[in-house]
BADOGU-574864 format. One line per 4 residues: number of its first residue (from 1); their letters; for each residue x, y, z of C-alpha. Coordinates in nm, 4 decimals. Each point is the difference from the previous one (the first is absolute). Example, Ala and Ser with C-alpha at 12.3 -4.5 7.8 and 13.67 -1.06 7.14 Angstrom:
1> AS> 1.2300:-0.4500:0.7800  0.1370:0.3440:-0.0660
This chain:
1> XXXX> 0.0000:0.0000:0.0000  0.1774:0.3226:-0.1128  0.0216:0.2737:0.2365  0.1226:0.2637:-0.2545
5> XXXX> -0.2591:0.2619:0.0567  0.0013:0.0597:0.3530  0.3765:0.0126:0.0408  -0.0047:0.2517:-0.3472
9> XXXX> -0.3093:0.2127:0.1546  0.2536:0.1890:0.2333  0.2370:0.0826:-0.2194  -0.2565:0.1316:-0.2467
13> XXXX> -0.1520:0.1722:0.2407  0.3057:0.1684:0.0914  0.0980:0.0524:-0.3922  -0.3251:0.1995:-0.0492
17> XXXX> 0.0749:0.2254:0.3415  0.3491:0.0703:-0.1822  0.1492:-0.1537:0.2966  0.3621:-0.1179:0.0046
21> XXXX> 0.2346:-0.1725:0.2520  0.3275:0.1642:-0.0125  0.2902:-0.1902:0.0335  0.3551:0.1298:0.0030
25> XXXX> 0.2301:-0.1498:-0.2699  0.2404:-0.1712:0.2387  -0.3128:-0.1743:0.1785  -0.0950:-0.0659:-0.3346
29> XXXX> 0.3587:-0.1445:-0.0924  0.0241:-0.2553:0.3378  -0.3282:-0.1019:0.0117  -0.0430:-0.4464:-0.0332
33> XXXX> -0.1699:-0.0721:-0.3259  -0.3780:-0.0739:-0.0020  -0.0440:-0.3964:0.0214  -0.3345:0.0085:-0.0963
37> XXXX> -0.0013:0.0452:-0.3705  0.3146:-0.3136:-0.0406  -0.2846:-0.2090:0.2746  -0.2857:0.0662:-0.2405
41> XXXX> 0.1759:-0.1298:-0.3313  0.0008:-0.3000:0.1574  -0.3122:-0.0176:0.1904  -0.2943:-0.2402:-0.1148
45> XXXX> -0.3510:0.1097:0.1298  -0.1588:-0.2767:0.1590  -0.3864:-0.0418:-0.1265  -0.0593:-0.1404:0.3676
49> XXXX> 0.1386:-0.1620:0.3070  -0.3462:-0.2632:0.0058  0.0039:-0.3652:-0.1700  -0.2217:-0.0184:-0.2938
53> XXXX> -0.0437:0.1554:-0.3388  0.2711:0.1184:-0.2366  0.3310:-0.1279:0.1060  0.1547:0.2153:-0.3210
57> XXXX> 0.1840:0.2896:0.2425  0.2065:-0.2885:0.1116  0.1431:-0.1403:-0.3047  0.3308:0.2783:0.0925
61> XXXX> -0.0182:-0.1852:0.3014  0.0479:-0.2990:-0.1348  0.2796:0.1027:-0.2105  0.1694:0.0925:0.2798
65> XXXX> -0.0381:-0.3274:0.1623  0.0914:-0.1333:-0.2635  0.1873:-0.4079:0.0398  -0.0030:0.0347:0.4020
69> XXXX> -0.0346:-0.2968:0.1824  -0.1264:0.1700:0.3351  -0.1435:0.3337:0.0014  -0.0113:0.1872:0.3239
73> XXXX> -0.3081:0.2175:0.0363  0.0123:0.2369:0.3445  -0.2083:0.2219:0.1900  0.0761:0.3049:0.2068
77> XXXX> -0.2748:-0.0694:0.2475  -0.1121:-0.3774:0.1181  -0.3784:0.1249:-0.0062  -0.0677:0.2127:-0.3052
81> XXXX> -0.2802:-0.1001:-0.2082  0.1284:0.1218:-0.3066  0.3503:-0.1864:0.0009  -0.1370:-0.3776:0.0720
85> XXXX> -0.2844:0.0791:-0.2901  0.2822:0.1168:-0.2277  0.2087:-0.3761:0.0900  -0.3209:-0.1634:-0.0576
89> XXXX> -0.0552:0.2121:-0.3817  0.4114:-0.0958:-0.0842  -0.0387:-0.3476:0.0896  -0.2752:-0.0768:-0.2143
93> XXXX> 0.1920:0.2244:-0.2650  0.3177:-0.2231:0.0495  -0.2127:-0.3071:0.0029  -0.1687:0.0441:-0.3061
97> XXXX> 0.2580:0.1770:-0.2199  0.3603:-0.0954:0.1401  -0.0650:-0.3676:0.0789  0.0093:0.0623:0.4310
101> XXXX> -0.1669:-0.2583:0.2187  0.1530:0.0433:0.3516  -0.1291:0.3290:0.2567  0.2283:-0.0374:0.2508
105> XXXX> -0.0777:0.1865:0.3505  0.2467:0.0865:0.3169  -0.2322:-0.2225:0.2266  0.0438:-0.3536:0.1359
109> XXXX> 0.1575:-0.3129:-0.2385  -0.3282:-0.1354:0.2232  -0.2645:0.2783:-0.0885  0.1123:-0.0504:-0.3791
113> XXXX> -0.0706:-0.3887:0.0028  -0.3477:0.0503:0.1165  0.0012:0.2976:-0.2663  0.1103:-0.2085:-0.2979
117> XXXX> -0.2656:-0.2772:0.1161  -0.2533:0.2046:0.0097  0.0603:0.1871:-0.3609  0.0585:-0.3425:-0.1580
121> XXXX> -0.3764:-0.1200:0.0617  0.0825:-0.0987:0.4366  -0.3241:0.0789:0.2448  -0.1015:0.2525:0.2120
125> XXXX> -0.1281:0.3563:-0.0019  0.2271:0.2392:-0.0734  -0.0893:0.3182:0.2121  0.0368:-0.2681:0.2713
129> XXXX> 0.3357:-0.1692:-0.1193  0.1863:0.3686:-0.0475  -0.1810:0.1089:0.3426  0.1833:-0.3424:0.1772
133> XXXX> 0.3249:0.0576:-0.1651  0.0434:0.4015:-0.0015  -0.1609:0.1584:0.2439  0.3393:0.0793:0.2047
137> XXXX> 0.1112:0.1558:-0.3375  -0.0707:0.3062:-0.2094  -0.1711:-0.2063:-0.2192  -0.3644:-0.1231:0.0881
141> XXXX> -0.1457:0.1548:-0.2577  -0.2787:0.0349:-0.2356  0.2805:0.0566:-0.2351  0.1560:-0.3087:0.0605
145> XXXX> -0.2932:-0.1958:-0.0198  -0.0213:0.1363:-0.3338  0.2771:-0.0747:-0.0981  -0.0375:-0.4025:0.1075
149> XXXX> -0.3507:-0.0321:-0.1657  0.1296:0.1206:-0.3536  0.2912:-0.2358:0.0270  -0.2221:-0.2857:0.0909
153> XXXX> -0.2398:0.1233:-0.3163  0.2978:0.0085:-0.2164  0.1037:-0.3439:0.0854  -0.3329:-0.1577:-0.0345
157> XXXX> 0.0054:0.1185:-0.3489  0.3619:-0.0717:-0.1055  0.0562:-0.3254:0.1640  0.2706:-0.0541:-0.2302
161> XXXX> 0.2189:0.2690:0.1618  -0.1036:0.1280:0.3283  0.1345:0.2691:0.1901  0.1524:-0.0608:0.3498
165> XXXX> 0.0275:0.1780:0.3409  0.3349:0.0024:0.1670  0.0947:0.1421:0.3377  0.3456:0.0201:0.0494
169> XXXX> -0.0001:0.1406:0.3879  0.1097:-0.1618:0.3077  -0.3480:-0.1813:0.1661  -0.1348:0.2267:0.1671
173> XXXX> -0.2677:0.0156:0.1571  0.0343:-0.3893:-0.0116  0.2428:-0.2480:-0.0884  -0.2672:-0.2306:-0.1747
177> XXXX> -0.0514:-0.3377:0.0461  -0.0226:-0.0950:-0.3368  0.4435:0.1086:-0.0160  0.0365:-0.3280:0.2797
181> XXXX> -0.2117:-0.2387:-0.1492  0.1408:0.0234:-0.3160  0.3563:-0.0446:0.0775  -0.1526:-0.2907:0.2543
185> XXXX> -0.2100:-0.1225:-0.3020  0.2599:-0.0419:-0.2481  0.2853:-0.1352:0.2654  -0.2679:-0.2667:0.0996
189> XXXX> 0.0289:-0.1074:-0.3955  0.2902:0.0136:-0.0535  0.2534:-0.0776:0.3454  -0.2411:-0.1317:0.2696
193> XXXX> 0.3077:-0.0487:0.2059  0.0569:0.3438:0.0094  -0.3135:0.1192:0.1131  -0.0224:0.0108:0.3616
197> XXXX> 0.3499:0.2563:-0.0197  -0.2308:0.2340:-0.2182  -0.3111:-0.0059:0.2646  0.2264:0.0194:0.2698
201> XXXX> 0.1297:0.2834:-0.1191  -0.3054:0.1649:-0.1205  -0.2230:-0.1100:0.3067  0.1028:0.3404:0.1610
205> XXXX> -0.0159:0.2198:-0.2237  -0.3187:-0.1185:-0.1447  -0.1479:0.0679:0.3655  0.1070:0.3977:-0.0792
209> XXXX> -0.2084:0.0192:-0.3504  -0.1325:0.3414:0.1885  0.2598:0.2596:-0.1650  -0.0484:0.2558:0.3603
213> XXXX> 0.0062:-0.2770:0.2538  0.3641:-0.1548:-0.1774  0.0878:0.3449:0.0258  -0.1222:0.0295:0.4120
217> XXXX> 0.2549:-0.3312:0.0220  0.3511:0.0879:0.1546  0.2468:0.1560:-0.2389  0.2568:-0.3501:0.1161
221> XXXX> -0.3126:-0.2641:-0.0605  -0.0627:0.1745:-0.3479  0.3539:-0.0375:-0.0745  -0.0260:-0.3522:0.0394
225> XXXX> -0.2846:-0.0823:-0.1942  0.1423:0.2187:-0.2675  0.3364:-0.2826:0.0303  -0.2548:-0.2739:0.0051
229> XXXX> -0.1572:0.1373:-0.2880  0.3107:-0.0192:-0.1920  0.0473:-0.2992:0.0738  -0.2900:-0.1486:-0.1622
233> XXXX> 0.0684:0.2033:-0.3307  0.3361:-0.1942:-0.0121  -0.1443:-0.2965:0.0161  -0.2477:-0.0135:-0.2242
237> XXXX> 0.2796:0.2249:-0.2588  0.1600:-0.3497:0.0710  -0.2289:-0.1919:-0.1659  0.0742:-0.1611:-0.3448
241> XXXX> -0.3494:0.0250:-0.2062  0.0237:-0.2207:-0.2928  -0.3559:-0.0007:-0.0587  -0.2621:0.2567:0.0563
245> XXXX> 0.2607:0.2755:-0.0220  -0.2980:0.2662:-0.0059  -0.1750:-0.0762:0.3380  0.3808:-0.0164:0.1214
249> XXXX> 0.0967:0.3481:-0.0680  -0.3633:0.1614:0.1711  0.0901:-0.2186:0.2711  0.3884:0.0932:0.0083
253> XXXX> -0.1622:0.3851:-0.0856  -0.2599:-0.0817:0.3464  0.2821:-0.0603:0.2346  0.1986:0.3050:-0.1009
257> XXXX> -0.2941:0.1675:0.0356  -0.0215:-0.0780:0.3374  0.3584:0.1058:0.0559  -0.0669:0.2916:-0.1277
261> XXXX> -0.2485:0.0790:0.2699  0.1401:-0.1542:0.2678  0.3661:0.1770:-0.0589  -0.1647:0.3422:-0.0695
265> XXXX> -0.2056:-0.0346:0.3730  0.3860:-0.0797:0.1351  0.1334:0.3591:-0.0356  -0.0153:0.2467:0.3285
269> XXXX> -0.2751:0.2861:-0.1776  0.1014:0.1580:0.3295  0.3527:0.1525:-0.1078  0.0653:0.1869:-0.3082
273> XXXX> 0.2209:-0.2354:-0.1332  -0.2334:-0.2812:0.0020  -0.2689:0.2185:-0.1871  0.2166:0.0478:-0.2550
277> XXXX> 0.1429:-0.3620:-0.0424  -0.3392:-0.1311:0.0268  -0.1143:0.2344:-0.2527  0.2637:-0.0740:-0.2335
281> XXXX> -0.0752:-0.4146:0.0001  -0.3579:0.0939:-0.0275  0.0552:0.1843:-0.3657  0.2210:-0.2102:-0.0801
285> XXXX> -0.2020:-0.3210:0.0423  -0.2737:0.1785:-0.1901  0.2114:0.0184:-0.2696  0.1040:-0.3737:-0.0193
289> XXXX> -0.3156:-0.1025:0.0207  -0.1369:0.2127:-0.2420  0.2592:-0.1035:-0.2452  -0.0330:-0.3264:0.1371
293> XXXX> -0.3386:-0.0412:-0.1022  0.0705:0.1670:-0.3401  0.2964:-0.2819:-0.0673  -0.2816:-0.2731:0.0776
297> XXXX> -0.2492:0.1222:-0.1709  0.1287:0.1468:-0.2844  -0.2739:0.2556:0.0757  -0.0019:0.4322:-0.0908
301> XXXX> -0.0394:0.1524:0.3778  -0.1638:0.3177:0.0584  0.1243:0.0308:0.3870  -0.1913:0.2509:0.2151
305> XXXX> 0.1788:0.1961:0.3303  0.0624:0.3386:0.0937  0.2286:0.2505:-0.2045  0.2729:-0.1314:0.2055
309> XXXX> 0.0023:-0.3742:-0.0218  -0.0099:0.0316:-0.3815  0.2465:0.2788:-0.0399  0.4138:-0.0440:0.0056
313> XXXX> 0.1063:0.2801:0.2679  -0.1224:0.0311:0.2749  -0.0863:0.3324:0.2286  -0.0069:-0.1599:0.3370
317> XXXX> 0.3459:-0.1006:0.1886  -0.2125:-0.3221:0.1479  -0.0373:-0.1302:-0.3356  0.3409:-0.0482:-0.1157
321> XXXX> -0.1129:-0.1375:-0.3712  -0.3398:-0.0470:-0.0970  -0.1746:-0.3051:-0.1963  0.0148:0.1784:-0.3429
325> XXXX> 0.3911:0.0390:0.0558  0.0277:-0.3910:0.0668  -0.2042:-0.0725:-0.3437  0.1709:0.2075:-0.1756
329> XXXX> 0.3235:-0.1549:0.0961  -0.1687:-0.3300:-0.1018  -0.2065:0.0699:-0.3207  0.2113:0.3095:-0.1283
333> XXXX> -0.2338:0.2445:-0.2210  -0.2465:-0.2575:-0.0240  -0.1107:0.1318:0.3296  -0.1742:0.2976:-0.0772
337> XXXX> -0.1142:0.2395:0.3297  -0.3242:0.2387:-0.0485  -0.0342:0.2414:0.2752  -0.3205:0.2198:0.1317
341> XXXX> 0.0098:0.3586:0.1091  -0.3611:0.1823:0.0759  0.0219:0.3996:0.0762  -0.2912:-0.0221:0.2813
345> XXXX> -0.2748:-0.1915:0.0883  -0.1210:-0.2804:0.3019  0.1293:-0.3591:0.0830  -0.1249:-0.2485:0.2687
349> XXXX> 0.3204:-0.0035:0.2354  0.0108:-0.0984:0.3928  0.2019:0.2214:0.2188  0.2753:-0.0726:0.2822
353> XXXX> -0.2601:-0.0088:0.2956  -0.2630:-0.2276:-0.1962  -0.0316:-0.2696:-0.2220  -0.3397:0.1185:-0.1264
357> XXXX> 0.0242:0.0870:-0.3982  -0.1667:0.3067:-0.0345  -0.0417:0.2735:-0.3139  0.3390:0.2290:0.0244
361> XXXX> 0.0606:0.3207:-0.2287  0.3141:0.1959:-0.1066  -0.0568:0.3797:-0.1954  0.1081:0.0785:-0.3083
365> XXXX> 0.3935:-0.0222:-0.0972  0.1859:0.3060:0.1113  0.2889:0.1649:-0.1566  0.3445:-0.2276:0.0126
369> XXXX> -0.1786:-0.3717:-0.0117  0.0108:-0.2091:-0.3253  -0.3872:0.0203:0.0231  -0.0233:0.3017:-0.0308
373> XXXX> 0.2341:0.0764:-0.3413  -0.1785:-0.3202:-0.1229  -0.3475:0.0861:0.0371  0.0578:0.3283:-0.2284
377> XXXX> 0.0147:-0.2091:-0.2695  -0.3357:0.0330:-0.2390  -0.1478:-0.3547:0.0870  -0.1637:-0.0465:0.2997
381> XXXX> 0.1038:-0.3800:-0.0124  0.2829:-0.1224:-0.2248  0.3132:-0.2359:-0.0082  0.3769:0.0523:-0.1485
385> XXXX> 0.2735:-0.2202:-0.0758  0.2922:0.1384:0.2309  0.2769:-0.1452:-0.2266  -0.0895:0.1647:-0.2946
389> XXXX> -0.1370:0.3219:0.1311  0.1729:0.3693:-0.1131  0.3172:-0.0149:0.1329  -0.1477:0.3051:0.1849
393> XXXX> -0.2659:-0.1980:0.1541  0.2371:-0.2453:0.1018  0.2250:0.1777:0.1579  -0.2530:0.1864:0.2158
397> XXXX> -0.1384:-0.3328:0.0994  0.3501:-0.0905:0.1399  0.0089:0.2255:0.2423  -0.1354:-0.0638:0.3572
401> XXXX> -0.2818:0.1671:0.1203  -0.3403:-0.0507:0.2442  -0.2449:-0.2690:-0.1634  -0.2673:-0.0935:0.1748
405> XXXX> 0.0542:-0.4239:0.0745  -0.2501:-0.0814:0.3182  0.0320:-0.3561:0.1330  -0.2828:-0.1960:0.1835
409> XXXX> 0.0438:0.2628:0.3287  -0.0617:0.4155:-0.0515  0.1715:0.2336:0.0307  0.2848:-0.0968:-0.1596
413> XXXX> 0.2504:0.2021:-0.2605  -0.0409:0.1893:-0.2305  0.3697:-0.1473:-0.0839  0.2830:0.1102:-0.1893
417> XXXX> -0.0011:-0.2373:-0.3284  0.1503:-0.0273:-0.3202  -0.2344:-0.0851:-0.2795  0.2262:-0.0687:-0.2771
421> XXXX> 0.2352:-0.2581:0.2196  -0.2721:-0.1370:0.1214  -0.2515:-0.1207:-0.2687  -0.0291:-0.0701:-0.4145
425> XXXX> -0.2949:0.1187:-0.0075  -0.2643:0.2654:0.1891  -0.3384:0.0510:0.0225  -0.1453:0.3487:0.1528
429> XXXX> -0.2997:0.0310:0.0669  -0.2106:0.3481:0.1154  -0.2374:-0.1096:0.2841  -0.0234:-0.3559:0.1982
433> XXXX> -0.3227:-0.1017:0.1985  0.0319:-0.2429:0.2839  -0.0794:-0.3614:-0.0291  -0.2942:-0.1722:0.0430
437> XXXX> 0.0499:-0.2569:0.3205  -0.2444:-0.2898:0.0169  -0.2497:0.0909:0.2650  0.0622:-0.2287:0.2988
């Protein structure tokens, strides 16, 4: 939507009053070059940020994609309507015009089984099946629902190459049961002998499925399931499959899984340097999963997070390299990172004292933020291809400055980020609304 006239009105205003702004010619001489005009050459309006209708305002998008693998598609807020509607209109673009099957989410390895069950024909509701597995997350939606019930449509009527749902997160809030049984499953097949070791091992953890009371457990008795945990991933890594190779490598996948979890509770959150260890293991087990599942499969993946578990630098000291830095390292430019920014507008956030996600606001961009350069550009709503931008686009986008990037808790930032480092690709759009929670 162009927004030519009311930013021209103004100036023509102030043409027809014979006014002037006089600037002296060494002002003139050291003031920064406009961005704007080198950001609009390579700005694509977007027709909308809903699913549905014509999908032709994306074709530059997918261009820009172009042969990636795994494309990263953030969001600057966890609970703007606008950005999950937008993943749910690019997935369905990817599907059906670049040959993408996977949407891959930062929650649970757990939460995405039931997911990719459910989409591929499984039972159950599913206002009642996102309810059970994201209500301690930004995510129990009527957005997400959305999303689920078009996947499940789509597969119903192209059984022949369905679309899957990954989640490539620690399992949180619950370490499922369906991870143990099916490393107990296929070690009962396959090495009987072995199998009381793996329950052993398992038989305390699996009493800790609850993600907050593991968490309540002593920071020494966490440390020892997390060895015991281990221990049962060697094992069955041990195994020789010389049949059913498939069911061996979800199983083998299962147990590290587990691991995963159980290592990731083992860090002291209490001291700085745990934080930022433990947040360091977590993106970087996101990304081997993620390109895990992509070596397996063989599938496109469209994976979902914020702006900064997609992009390559990160802004915060207690995230020493973020998920998008770890693909990148292990799919090269067939990793491709798409970043949000939004100029104002209202998000669904909890704050430090409460846990309750309520509606949150922030005011228009002021003077000095990304946001606010970006939003004079004529579009209301548009993307751009970073890499091939101006060179005078780019190299404003390289510098540092406050961008709005709000987490699951508010207030929090505006922080100091470079764009251009950061992300491929970016998407700005004008206003955000907040998202839609399920009603309890």
């Amino acid at each position: 939507m162009a927004r030519t006239a009311r930013r021209a009105a103004p100036l023509a205003l102030a043409g027809a009053l014979g006014l002037g702004v006089l600037v002296a010619p060494e002002a003139a001489r050291a003031a920064p070059a406009d961005p704007v005009p080198a950001i609009e050459r390579a700005a694509h309006p977007l027709r909308s940020t809903d699913p549905g209708g014509s999908t032709r305002d994306l074709r530059p998008l997918g261009r820009m994609v172009g042969d990636a693998k795994v494309v990263g598609l953030g969001e600057a807020t966890h609970g703007s309507h606008e950005f999950f509607t937008m993943k749910d209109r690019v997935f369905r673009y990817l599907v059906e015009e670049k040959g993408f099957t996977t949407f891959a989410q930062e929650v649970s390895w757990t939460t995405g089984l039931r997911f990719d069950a459910y989409v591929n024909g499984g039972k159950g509701d599913v206002r009642e099946l996102v309810h059970k597995e994201l209500a301690k997350t930004p995510w129990d939606t009527e957005e997400y629902v959305d999303l689920l019930t078009w996947m499940r449509a789509y597969n119903a009527g192209h059984p022949e190459r369905p679309v899957r749902f990954l989640g490539d997160d620690l399992n949180y809030p619950e370490l499922g049961h369906e991870l143990f049984d099916g490393v107990e499953d296929y070690v009962r097949a396959h090495d009987p002998a072995l199998l009381p070791r793996i329950t052993g091992l398992y038989a305390p953890i699996r009493r800790l499925a609850d993600g907050d009371t593991y968490m309540a457990r002593p920071l020494e008795e966490r440390r020892k399931l997390a060895v015991k945990a281990r221990e049962a991933l060697t094992l069955v890594k041990g195994l020789q499959p010389t049949t059913a190779e498939r069911e061996f490598t979800f199983a083998l996948q299962h147990a590290r899984s587990v691991s995963q979890t159980a290592t990731i509770y083992a860090f002291p959150f209490d001291t700085p340097e745990g934080i930022k260890d433990g947040m360091l293991y977590r993106d970087r087990l996101m990304a081997r999963n993620t390109a895990w599942w992509q070596r397996q499969t063989g599938d496109k993946v469209l994976l979902s997070a914020h702006n900064a578990h997609v992009g390559y630098e990160s802004y915060d000291p207690r995230y020493p390299k973020m998920q998008g830095a770890f693909l990148r390292d292990r799919f090269g430019k067939r990793y491709v990172s798409i970043g949000f920014t939004f100029a104002r507008g209202s998000f669904m956030a909890q704050s430090a004292e409460s846990e309750v996600w309520k509606p949150r606001s922030v005011g228009a961009a002021t003077r000095g933020m990304n946001e606010y350069t970006l939003d004079k550009v004529r579009h209301d709503d548009y993307f751009l291809d970073i890499r091939s931008a101006p060179a005078a686009a780019r190299k404003w986008l390289g510098k540092g400055r406050l961008t709005q990037s709000i987490g699951t808790a508010y207030p929090d930032g505006p922080h100091k980020i470079r764009l251009a480092p950061t992300h491929d690709i970016l998407v700005h759009l004008h206003d955000v609304t907040a998202a839609h929670r399920q009603s309890p």
